[in-house]
C-alpha positions in Angstrom: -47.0 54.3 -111.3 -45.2 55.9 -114.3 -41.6 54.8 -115.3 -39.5 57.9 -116.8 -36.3 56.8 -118.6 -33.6 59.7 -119.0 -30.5 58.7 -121.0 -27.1 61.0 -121.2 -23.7 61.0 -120.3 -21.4 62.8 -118.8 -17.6 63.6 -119.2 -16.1 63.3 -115.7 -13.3 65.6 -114.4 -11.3 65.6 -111.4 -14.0 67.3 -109.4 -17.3 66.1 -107.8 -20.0 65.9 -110.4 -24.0 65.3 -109.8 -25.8 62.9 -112.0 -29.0 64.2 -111.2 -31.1 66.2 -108.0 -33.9 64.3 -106.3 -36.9 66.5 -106.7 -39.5 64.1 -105.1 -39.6 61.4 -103.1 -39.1 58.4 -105.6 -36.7 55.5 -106.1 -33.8 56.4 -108.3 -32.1 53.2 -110.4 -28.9 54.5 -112.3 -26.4 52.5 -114.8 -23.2 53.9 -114.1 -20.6 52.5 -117.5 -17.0 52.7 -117.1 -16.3 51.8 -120.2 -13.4 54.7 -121.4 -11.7 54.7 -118.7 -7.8 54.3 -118.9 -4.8 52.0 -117.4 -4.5 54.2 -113.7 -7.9 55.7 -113.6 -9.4 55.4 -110.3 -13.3 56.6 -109.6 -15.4 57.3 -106.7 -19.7 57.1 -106.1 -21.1 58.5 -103.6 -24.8 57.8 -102.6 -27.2 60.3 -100.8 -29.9 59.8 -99.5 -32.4 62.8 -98.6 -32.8 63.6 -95.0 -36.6 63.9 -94.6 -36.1 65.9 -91.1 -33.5 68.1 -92.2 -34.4 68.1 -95.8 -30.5 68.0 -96.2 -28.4 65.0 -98.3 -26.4 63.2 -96.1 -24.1 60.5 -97.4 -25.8 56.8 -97.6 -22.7 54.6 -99.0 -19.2 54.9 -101.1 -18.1 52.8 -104.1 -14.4 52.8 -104.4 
């Protein structure tokens, strides 16, 4: 099995933003740092998870 590391950031807005598509079927680990955030900011993560049947992404947890 081969391990790919990917490092990057992102600057969030107020809209929805993708970390990354699943193009396979793999496990996916993520390190999601919060680290400029300011006094009031609040943040949302959604997990998908890839319906195999439907080949659609339907939501698999929220982290408030």
């Amino acid at each position: 099995m081969t391990i790919t590391f990917t490092d990057g950031s992102l600057t969030i807005s107020t809209s929805e933003q993708t970390l990354w598509d699943i193009t396979g079927n793999y496990h996916y680990g993520v390190w999601v740092f919060l680290h400029n955030m300011a006094t009031g900011d609040q943040f949302t993560i959604k997990l998908y998870s890839k319906d195999q049947n439907a080949a659609t992404m339907r939501i698999y947890d929220t982290i408030v």
